[in-house]
N, C-alpha and C positions, 0 to 999 in steps of 0.2 A: 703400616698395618691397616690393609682394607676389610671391609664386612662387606659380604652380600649375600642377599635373600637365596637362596637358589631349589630346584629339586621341584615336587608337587607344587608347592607353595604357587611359585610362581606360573605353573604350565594350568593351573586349575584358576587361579586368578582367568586367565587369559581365556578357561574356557568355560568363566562364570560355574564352575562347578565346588561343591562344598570346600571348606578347605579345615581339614581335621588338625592340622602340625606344622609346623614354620620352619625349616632347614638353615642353616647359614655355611657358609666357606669363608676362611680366615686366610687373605692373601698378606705376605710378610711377616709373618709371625712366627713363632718356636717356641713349644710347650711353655718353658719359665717361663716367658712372656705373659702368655696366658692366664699361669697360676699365678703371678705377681698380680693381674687384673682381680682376682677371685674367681674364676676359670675353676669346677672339679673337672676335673680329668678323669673318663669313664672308656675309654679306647683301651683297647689291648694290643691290636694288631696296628691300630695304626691313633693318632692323638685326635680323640674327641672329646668335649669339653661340654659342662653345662653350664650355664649363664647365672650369675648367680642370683640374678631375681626373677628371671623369667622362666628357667630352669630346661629353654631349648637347646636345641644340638647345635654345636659351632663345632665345625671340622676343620684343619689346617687343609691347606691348597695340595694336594698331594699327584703324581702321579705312580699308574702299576706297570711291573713288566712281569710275565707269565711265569712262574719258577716249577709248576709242578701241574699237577693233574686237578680240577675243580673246580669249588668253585675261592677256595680259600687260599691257592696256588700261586699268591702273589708277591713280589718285592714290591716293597711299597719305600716311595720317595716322597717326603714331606718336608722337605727345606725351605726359609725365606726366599728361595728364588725359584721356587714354582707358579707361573704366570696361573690367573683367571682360566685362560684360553687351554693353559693345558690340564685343570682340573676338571674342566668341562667335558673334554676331549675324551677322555677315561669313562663317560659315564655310556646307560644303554645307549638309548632312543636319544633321537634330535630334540625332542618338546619336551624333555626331562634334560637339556644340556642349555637353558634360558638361566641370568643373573640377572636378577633386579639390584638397584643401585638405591641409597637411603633417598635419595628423592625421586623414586621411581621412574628412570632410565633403564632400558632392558638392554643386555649385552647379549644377542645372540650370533654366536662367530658361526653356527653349524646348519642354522635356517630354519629351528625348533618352530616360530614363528610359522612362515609359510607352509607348515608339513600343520600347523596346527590347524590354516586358513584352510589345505587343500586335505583335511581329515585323512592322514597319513601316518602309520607307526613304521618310522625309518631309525636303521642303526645310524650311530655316528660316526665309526671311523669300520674298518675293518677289523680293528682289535674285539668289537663284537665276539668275534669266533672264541673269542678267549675264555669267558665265563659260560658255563653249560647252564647257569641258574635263569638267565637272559631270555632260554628260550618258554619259559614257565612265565618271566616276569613278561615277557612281550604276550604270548598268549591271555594273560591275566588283564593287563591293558587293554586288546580285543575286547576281551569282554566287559569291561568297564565301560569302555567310550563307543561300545556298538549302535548302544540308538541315539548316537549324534553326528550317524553314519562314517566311522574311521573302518580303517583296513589294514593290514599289514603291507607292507611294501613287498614286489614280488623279489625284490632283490635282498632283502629281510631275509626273506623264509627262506633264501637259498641258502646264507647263512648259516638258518638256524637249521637245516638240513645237514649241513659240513658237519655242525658240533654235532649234530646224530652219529653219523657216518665213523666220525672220531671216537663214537666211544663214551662220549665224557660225561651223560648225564650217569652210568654209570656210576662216576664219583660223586654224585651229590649224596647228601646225609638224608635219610627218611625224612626227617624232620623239617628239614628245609622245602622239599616235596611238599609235603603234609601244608607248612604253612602258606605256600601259592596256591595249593589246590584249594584250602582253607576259605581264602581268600575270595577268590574264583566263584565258590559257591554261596558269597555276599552278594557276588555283584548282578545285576539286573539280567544280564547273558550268559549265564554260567555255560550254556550249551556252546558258546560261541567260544569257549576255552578250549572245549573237548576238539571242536572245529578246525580250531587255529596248532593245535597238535597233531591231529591227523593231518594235515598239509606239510606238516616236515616231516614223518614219520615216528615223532616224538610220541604218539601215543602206545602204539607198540612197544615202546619199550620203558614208557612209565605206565601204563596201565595194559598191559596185554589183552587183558581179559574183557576189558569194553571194546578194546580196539577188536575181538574174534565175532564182535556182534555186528558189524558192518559187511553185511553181502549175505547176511543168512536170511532166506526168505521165511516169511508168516504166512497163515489160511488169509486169502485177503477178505475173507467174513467179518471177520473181527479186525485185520487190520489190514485198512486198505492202502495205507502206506507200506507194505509188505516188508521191507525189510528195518530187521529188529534193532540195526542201529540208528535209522532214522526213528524210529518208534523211539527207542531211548531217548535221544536228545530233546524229541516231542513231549516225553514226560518228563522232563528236566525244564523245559520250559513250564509246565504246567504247574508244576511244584511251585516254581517262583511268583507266580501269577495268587497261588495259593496258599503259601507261606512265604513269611523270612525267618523260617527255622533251617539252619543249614544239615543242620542233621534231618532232615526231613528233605531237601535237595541230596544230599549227598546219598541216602536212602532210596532216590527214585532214580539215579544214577543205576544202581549198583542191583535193581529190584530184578532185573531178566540175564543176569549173567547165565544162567543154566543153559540159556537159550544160544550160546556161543560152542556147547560141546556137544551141542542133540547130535548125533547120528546123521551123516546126509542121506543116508536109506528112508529115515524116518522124516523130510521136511515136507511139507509145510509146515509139519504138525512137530510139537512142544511136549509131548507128554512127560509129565514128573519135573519140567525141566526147573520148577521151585524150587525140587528137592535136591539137584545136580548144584542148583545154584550156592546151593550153600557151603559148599566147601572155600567156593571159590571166591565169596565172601570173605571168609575170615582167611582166607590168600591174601587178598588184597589188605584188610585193615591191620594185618599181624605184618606185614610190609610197610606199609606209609603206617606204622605204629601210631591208627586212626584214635579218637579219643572213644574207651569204653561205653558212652551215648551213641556216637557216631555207629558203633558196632555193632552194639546189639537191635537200637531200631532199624539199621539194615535186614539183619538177620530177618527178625520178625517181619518185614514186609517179602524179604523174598520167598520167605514159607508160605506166609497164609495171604498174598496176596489175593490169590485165585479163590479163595472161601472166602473173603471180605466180596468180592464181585457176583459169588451166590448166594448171600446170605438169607438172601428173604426164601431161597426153597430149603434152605437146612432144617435138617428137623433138631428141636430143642438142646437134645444131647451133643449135637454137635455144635451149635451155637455156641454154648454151653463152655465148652472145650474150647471154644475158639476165644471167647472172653478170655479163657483163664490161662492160656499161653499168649496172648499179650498182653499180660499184665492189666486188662481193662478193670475189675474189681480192685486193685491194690494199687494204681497207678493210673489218675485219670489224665495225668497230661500226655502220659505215653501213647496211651490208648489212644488221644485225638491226632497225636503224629502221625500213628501208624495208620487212622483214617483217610488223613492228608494226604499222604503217599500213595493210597490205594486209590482215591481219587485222580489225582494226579495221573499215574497209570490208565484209569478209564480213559482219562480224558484226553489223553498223549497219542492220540491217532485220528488220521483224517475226518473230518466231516463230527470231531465227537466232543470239539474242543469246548464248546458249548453248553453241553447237556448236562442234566442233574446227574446226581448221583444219590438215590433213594439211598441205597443200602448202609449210608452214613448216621443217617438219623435212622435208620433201623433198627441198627445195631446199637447207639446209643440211648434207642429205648429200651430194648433187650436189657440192657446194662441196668438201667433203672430197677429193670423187675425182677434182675436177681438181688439186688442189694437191696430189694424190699422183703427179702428173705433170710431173716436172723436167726439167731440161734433161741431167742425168746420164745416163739411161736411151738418150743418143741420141750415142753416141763418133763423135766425127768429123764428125757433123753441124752446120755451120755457118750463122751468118746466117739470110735469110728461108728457107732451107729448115727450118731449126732450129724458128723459129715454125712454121712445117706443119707439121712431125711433132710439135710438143707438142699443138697444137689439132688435128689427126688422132687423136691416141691418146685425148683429152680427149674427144671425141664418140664414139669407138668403145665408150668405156666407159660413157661416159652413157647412149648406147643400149643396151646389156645394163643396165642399173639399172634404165631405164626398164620394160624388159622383165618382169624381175625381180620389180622393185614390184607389174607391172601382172598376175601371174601369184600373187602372194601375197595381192590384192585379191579374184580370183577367186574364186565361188564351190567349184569344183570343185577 
């Protein structure tokens, strides 16, 4: 009965990068075994174990052969005479198939090593094709280890091209989707996820709806990067620059989908395409059954994107309106998401990566000087008159701010 370290553990070791969870693999052993050690046994499909004082994962040595369609499709073999080399064998990538040994000896039979040296994400065997989950986990990767300059292997993506062509992401469960994408939109390059999917066709048909936003051109006034799925991934970087809130990444993902069904009669130009967009919002998040946060600050940025960007000419009423369909009075963490996001948008196009974004703190003085408008201020005023006279006095004042503002802008 051997132990060894194996999985993240070991490949993040090696690439000096955090390391959150310890992995092991159990060569020569067989459940009882295990449980005679104090071993819980937490595997269903196949015997995984927690350690009884450290409470990490210890997996039997096992290999799979393909039995069905998925990602769960598998006969799985876990016998005491399942070698190291062919547990290893079974897994994605080459730099996720390294075994450390207790005196820190590295066994790598597949060249995880070298592919680590030469910033490489290579499958391990050809059994690759097997698992359709692979091509989300290798995109996710991507983006993880992108600014320590890795890249996918071009004989990778032809791979993960095959499982397209097959069919098979097809069988993956939303959820499982959900938790890569999830993931994706922690890491440093979420854009370089979406990147790494478009190169095998993968995004088509886990995301259709970002993938119709690549080749549809923009006014290059406003974005001289012209076309709108470069402009996306632009503001998907900016998010991240700007938050680690992934609902607020995932929100700036998802903020111009309208702009993938405008009419080609009507392009350069985007008219409404806020309001188009919204279907195809809750398309997606009622698919990858998104978390309810995730959903609705979508929503909200893809409607009132474009009035958070002209805020400072609105006039008070519509401010007003704008506050109180994002929740900015009742919900001030929201309200700063859906600021975030709209910034991020600003700022997700050439030459703009840079620039302020006034209408951030505009709005959130706006915000101030309606909740300095109580129900106090109005003795004896009752019920729906009560609401008028707070949303009367809220706009009369918003209108002098406006004014105000729009007078300290002035050159003169």
């Amino acid at each position: 009965m051997e132990t060894y370290l194996v999985g993240g553990a070991v490949r993040d070791t090696l690439l000096d990068y955090p390391i959150h969870e310890r992995d092991w693999v159990v060569v020569g052993a067989n459940p009882p075994q295990m449980l005679k050690r104090g071993f819980k046994q937490v595997g269903k499909d196949f015997p995984v174990f927690l350690h009884p004082e450290t409470k990490e994962e210890y997996a039997l040595a096992r290999t799979e052969r393909k039995s069905g369609h998925g990602y769960t499709g598998f006969e799985v073999h876990y016998e005491p005479d399942v070698t190291l080399e062919e547990d290893l064998q079974r897994r994605d990538l080459t730099i996720n198939a390294i075994a450390q040994t207790g005196d820190g000896k590295y066994i790598d039979p597949y060249g995880g090593r070298q592919d680590i040296e030469n910033k490489v994400l290579r499958h391990v065997s050809d059994a690759f094709v097997e698992d359709p989950l692979r091509v989300l986990r290798t995109a996710r990767f991507a983006a993880r280890y992108h600014h320590l300059g890795f890249t996918v292997a071009p004989e990778t993506t032809a791979l993960m091209a095959e499982i397209v062509r097959q069919g098979e992401l097809a069988h993956l469960p939303a959820e499982r989707i959900w938790v890569e994408l999830d993931k994706a939109l922690g890491e440093r390059h979420p854009e370089v996820f979406i990147e790494v999917l478009r190169s095998c066709s993968a995004l088509e048909a886990l995301l259709p709806e970002v993938e119709a936003l690549f080749g549809v051109p923009q006014t290059a006034k406003h974005h001289p990067e012209i076309d709108s799925g470069i402009h996306t991934l632009m503001v998907v970087q900016q998010a991240v620059r700007l938050s680690e809130q992934k609902d607020v990444r995932f929100a700036a993902l998802l903020h111009d989908l309208g702009k993938g069904v405008t009419p080609k009669a009507e392009w350069p130009r985007h008219i409404a395409h806020e309001k188009r967009g919204l279907k195809l919002v809750k398309q997606v998040c009622q698919r990858l059954k998104a978390p309810n946060q995730y959903r609705d600050l979508a929503l909200k940025v893809c409607e009132y994107h474009l009035l958070c960007h002209t805020a400072r000419e609105l006039r008070g009423q519509t401010v007003l309106k704008l506050l109180q369909n994002t929740d900015a009075l009742r919900r001030p963490d929201r309200f700063e998401a859906f600021l975030l996001a709209c910034e991020a948008d600003a700022r997700g196009r050439l030459g703009s990566e840079e620039k302020d974004y006034p209408q951030a703190d505009y709005l959130r003085e706006a915000r101030e000087i309606c909740l300095g408008v109580t129900a106090e201020m109005f003795v004896g005023v009752e019920g729906k008159a009560l609401g008028e006279a707070i949303a009367g006095e809220r706009v009369r004042r918003l209108d002098e701010f406006r004014k105000d503002a729009g007078s300290r802008r002035s050159p003169g």
